[in-house]
C-alpha positions in Angstrom: 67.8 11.5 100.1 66.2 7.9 99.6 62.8 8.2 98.0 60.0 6.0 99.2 57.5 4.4 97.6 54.3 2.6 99.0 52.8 0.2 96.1 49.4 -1.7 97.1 49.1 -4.7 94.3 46.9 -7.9 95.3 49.3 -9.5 92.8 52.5 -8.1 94.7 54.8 -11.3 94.1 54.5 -10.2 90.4 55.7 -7.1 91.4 59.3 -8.7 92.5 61.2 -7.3 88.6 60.1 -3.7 89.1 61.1 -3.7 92.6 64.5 -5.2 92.1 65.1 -2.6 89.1 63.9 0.7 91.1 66.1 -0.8 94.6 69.0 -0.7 92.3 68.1 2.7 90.6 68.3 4.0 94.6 64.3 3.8 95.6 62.9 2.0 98.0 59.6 -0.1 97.9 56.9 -0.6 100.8 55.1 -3.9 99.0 51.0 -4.3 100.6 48.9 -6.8 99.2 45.7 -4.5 99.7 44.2 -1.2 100.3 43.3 -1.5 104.0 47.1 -2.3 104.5 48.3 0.5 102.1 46.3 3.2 104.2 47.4 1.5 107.4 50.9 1.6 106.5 50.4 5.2 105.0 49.7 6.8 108.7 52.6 5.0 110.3 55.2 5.8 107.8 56.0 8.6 105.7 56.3 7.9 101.8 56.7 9.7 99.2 54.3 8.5 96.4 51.9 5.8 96.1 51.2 3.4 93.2 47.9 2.0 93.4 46.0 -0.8 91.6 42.6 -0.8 90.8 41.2 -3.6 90.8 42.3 -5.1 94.1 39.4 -7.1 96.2 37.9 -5.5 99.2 38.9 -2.1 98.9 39.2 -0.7 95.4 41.7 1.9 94.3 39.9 4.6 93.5 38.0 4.1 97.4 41.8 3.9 98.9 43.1 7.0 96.9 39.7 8.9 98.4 40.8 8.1 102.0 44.4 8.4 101.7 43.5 11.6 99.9 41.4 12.8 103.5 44.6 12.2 105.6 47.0 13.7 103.0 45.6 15.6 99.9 49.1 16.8 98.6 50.7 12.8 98.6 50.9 12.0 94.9 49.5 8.8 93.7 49.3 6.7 90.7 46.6 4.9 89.4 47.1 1.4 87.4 45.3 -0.6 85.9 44.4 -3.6 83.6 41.1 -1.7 82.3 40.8 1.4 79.7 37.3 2.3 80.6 36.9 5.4 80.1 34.8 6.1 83.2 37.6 4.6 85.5 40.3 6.9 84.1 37.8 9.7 84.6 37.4 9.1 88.0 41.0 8.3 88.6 41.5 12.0 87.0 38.7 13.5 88.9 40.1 12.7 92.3 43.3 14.8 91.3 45.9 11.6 90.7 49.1 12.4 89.4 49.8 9.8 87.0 47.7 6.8 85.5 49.5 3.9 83.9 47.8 0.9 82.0 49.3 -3.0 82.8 51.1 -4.1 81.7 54.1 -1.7 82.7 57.4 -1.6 82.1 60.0 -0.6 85.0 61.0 2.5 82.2 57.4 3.7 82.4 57.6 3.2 86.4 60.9 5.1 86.4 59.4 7.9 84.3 56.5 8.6 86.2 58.7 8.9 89.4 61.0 11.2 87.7 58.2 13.2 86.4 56.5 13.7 89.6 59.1 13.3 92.4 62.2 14.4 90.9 60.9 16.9 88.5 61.8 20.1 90.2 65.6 18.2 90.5 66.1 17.8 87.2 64.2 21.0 85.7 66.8 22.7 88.6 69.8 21.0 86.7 68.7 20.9 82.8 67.4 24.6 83.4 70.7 25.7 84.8 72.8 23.7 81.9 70.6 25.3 79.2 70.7 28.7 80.6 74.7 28.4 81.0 75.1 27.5 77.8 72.5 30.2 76.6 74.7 32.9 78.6 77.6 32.7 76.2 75.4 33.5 73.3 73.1 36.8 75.4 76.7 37.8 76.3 78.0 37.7 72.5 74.5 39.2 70.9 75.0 42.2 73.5 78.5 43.2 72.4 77.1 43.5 68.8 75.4 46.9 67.5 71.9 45.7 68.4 68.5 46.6 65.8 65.2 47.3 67.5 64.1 44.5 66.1 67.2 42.3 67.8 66.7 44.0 71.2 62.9 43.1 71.3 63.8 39.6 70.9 67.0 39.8 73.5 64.3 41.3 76.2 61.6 38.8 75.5 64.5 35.8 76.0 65.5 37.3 78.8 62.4 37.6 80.1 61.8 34.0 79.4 64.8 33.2 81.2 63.7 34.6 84.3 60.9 33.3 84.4 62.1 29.7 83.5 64.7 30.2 86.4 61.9 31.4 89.0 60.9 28.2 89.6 64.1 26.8 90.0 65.8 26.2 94.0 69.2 27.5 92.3 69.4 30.9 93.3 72.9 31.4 92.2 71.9 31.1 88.6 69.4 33.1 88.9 72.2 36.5 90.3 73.7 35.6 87.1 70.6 36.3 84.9 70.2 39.3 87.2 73.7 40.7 86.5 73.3 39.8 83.0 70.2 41.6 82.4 71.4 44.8 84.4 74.6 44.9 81.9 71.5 44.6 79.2 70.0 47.5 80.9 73.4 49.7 80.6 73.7 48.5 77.0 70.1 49.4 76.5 70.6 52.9 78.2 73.2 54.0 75.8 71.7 52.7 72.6 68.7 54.8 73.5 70.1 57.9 74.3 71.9 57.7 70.8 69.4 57.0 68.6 65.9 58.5 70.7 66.1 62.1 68.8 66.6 60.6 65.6 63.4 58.1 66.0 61.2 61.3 67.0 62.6 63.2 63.9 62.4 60.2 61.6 66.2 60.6 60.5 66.1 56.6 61.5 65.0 53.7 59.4 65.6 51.8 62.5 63.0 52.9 64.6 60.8 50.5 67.2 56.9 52.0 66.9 56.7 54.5 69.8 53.7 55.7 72.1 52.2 58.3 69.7 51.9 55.7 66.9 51.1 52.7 68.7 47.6 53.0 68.0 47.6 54.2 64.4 50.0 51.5 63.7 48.6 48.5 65.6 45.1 49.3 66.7 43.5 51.8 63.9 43.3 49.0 60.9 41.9 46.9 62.7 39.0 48.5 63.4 35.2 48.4 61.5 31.8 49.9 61.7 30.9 46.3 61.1 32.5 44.6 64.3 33.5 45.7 67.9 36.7 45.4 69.3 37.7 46.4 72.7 41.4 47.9 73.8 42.4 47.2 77.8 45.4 49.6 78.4 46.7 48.3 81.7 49.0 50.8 83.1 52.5 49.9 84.2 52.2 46.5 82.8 55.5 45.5 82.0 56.3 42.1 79.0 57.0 39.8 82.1 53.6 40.4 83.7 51.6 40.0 80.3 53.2 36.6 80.4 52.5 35.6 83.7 48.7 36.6 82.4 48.4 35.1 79.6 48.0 31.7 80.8 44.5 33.1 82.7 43.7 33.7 79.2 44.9 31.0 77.0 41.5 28.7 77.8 39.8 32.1 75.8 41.9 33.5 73.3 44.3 32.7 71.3 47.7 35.5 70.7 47.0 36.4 66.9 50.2 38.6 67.6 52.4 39.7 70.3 54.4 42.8 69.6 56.9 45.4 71.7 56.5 48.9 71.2 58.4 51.8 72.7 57.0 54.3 75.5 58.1 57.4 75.1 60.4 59.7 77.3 59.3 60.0 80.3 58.0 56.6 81.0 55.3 58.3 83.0 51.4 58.8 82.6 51.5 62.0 82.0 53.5 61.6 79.2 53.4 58.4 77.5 49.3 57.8 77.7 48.5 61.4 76.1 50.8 60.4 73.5 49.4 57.4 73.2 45.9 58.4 72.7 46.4 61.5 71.0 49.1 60.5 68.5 51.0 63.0 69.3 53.9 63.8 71.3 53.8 66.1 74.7 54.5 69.6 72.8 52.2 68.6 70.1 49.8 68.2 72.2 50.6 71.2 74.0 50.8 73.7 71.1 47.6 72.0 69.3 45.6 71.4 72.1 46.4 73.5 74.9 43.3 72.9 76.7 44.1 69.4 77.1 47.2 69.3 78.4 48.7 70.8 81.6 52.3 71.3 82.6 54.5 69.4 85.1 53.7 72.6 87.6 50.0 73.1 86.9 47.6 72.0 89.7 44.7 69.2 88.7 45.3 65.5 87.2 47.5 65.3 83.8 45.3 62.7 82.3 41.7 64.1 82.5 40.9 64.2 78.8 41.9 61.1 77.4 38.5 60.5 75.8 38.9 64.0 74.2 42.6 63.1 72.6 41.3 59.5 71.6 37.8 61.4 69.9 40.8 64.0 68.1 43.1 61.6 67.0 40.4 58.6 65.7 39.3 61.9 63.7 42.4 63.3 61.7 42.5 59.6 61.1 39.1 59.3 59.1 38.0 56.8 62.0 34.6 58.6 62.3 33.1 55.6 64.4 31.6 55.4 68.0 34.0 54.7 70.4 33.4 54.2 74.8 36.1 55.2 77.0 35.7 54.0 80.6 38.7 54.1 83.4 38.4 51.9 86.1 39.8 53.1 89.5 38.0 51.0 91.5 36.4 47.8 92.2 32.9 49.5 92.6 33.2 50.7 89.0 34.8 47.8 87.3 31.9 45.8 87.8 29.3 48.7 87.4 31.2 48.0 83.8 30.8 44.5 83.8 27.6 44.3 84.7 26.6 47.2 81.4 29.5 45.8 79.3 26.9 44.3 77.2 25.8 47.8 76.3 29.0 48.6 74.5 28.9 45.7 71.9 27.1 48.2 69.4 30.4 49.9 69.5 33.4 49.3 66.8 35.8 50.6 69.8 35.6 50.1 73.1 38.6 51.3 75.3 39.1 50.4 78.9 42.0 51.9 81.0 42.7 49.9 84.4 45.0 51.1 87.0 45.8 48.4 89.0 49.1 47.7 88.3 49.6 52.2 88.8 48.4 51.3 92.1 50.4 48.4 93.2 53.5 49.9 92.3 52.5 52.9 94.1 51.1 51.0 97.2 54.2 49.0 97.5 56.1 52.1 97.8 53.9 53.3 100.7 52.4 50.4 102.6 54.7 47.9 104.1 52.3 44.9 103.2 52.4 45.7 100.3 56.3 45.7 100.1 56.4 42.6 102.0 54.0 40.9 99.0 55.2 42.5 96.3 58.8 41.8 97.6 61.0 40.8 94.6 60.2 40.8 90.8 59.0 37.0 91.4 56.2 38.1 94.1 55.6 41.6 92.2 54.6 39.3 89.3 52.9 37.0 91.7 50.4 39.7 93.1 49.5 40.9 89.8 48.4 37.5 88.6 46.9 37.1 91.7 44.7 40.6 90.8 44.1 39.5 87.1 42.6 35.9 88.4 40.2 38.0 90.2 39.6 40.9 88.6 36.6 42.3 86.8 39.1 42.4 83.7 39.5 38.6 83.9 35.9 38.3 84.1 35.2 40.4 80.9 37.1 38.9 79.0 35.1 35.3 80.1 32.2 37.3 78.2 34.0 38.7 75.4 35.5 35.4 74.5 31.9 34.0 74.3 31.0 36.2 72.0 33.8 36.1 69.7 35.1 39.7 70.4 39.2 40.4 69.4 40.7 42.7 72.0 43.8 44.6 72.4 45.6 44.5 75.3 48.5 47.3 76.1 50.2 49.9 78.6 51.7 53.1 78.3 55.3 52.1 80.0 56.7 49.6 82.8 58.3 49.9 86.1 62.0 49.0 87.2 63.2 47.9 90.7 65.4 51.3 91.5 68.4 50.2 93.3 71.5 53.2 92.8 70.8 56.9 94.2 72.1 59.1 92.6 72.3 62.8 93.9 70.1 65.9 92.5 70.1 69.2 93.8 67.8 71.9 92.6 65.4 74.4 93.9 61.6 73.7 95.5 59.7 73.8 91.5 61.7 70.6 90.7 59.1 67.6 90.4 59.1 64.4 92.3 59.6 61.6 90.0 62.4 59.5 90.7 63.1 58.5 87.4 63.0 61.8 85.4 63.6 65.0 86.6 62.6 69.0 85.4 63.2 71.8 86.2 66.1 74.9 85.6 67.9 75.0 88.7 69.6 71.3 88.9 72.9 70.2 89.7 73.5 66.5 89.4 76.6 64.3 87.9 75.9 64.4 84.0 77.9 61.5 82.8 75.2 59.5 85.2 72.4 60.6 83.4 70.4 61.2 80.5 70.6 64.9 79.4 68.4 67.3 77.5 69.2 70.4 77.6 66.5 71.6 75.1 63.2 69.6 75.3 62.0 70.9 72.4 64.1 68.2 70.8 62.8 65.6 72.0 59.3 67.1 71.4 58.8 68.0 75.1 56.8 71.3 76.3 59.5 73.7 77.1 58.1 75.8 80.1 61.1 78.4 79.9 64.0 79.1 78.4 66.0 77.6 81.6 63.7 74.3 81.7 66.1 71.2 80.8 64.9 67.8 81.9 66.8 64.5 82.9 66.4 60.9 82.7 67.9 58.4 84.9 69.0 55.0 83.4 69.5 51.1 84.1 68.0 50.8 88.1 69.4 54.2 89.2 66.9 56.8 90.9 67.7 60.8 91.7 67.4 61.7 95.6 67.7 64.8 97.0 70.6 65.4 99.7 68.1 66.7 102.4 67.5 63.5 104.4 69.3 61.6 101.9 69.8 58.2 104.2 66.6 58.1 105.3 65.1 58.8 101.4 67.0 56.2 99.7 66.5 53.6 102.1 62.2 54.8 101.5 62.7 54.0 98.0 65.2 51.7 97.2 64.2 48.6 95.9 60.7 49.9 95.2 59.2 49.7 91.3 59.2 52.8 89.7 59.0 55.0 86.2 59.9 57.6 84.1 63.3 56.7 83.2 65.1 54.7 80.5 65.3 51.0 81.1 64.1 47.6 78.6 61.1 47.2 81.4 59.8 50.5 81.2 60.3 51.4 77.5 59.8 47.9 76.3 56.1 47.5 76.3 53.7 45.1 75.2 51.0 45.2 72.6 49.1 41.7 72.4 46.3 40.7 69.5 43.8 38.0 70.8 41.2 36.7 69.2 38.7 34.2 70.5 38.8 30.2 70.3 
């Protein structure tokens, strides 16, 4: 498609070398000899950037780009000119311009800024798909080696990076590729965790990735002083791929000091993974050492009221004997209650804050069809929680916590996977309803499909009777139940979801910022 390009110059005739050199490069070039022609020609004829001079008589440049700028906001337009006045680039800038060159140019520079802001999403398509075919070969080769942790941390973040590089690419071929690549990752994963996971919880491996119950002691605890106060956001669900769609919100603030992957715990589920991870202990720990505080997969009432209590235990056995604040925010009403009395908890070496947002929008887009529709794809599921953090009391806090030179923490318990492959359960009515993990004693299901434990006191998991077995589905496969079966997995295919053994769920962030 020929690309057009409307150039205003009072001087035009000196204009004759560039145009030559960009007609034989494929462009074409609209010549006017002043700005009253430029906008003239502008609204009869469609171009698709403008190169502007400055200092032309009658109307300047900077007046021209403001009225072409009222007919057409979105037309890109380049300043140039003789003068490097600071206020006339500022201005220039101001107005939202997308280049500004200095005479005299060169047709290179000319050809560079038309590359840069027409063709840029042409050639990032091309060298992105080049450098991601060539970075194939290698993914493919690390994966058919006997991955560490500490190699398949840094295989998820590149192929996290890959996605998102590829995102924003108009190749979608490429990007089935990277999907199928990262699925065969995901089986890959699936097995190395079901061979090693006893031995981490044991500590018969030296090659063990930090998991929910030590996250804190490991990362958080030695941090912390009586002299200073540091505040921990635990955002649940947040998967590595939506930290870094945040982080750029926060890179005007803070700068990462540290960006680390733990390991959630089995299940990937509230329940499980955030008592461990604010108790430092695992789910029959808990159970036998604090029966109080925990409750069984068949006991009525919420399975995360006392939080606060675990954190209050564990800071304890630790010799922490500091005061801590533990808020949760379910709301919008109480966020910025929070916000507005967040000044209140700078007295305290730890301040925790637990925000279930991204819970909620993986839950909603299971149940509201907007929500599906905006929260379509992993792209848009990103997209809406950026959206959130940009407006969210979260974003706002940390505005104020940057200002006052505050490190925080920022974490989950476990992530969320697009479910995609049923596959068929069948056990009695006391059977939960997680579709990523399932417990019970009566269950019939295919057992080479799934992750087995036949006794979950070996994986440090209450054990309600002697019957009581749990399973774990892996890569993007889900358990449904053969009543209704059609109908169910069409509900909940393609919908996020947890408790299961996957990179996004078990592979989760733990971030270090500290304030610029």
């Amino acid at each position: 498609m020929e690309i057009k390009i409307l150039w205003a110059d009072d001087e035009v005739e000196l204009l004759k070398p560039h145009i030559l050199f960009l007609e034989s490069k494929g462009y074409r070039v609209l010549p006017v000899v002043s700005g009253n022609e430029a906008i003239e020609l502008f609204q009869k004829e469609f171009v698709d950037i403008i190169f502007l001079d400055e200092n032309m008589p009658g109307l300047s440049g900077i007046e021209t780009m403001k009225r072409i700028k009222a007919i057409n906001p979105h037309i890109p337009i380049v300043m140039i000119t003789k003068s490097e006045e600071e206020h006339i680039m500022e201005d220039a800038i101001g107005s939202n311009i997308a280049d500004y060159l200095i005479k005299p140019v060169n047709p290179n520079q000319i050809l560079l800024c038309l590359k840069k802001n027409i063709e840029n999403k042409k050639i990032v398509t091309e060298k992105s798909t080049i450098a991601y075919q060539q970075a194939f070969r290698d993914i493919a080769l690390r994966m058919s080696d006997r991955l560490s942790e500490n190699e398949w941390k840094e295989l998820y973040k590149e192929l996290i990076r890959w996605e998102l590089d590829l995102e924003k690419i108009e190749d979608s071929g490429v990007a089935d590729i990277l999907h199928n690549q990262k699925e065969e990752a995901n089986a890959i994963f699936s097995k190395y965790v079901i061979k090693n996971y006893k031995q981490w919880l044991t500590g018969e491996s030296a090659d063990k990735p930090i998991l929910s119950q030590t996250v804190l002691k490991d990362k958080l605890f030695p941090e912390l002083s009586e002299k200073h106060t540091t505040f921990l956001f635990v955002i649940d669900n947040l998967r590595f791929d939506q930290w870094k769609v945040l982080q750029p919100y926060i890179h005007d603030y803070y700068h990462v000091d540290s960006e680390d992957i733990c390991f959630s715990i089995l299940p990937t589920a509230t329940h499980y993974a955030r008592n461990a991870l604010f108790s430092g202990l695992m789910p029959s720990e808990i159970a036998k050492k604090y029966p109080q505080l925990w409750l069984n997969e068949g006991d009525e009432g919420g399975k995360n009221q006392f939080e606060q209590e675990l954190l209050a235990e564990y800071l304890k056995r630790y010799g922490k004997n500091i005061k801590f604040s533990y808020s949760k925010i379910l709301n919008i009403d109480f966020g910025k209650r929070l916000l507005d009395n967040i000044h209140q908890m700078l007295d305290n070496p730890l301040n925790v804050i637990v925000i279930n947002f991204v819970d909620m929008l993986s839950h909603a887009r299971t149940d509201v069809d907007l929500i599906r529709e905006l929260a379509d794809d992993e792209k848009s599921y990103r997209s809406v929680t950026a959206s959130w953090f940009e407006n969210s009391v979260m974003y706002e806090m940390i505005k104020f916590l940057a200002e006052k030179k505050i490190p925080i923490f920022i974490t989950t318990d476990h992530g969320t996977i697009k479910i995609d492959k049923p596959i068929k359960v069948v056990g009695d009515k006391n059977i939960n309803n997680n579709l990523r993990y399932k417990v019970g004693r009566n269950m019939n299901y295919p057992e080479k499909e799934v992750y087995e434990v036949k006794d979950p006191a070996e994986i440090f998991l209450p054990k309600e009777s002697l019957l009581h077995r749990y399973i774990f589905a892996i890569k993007s496969d889900f358990f449904a139940y053969p009543n209704n079966y059609n109908y169910y997995v069409n509900y909940y295919r393609n919908t996020f979801q947890h408790g299961g053994i996957s990179m996004e769920e078990m592979m989760i962030p733990f971030i270090k910022l500290v304030a610029k």
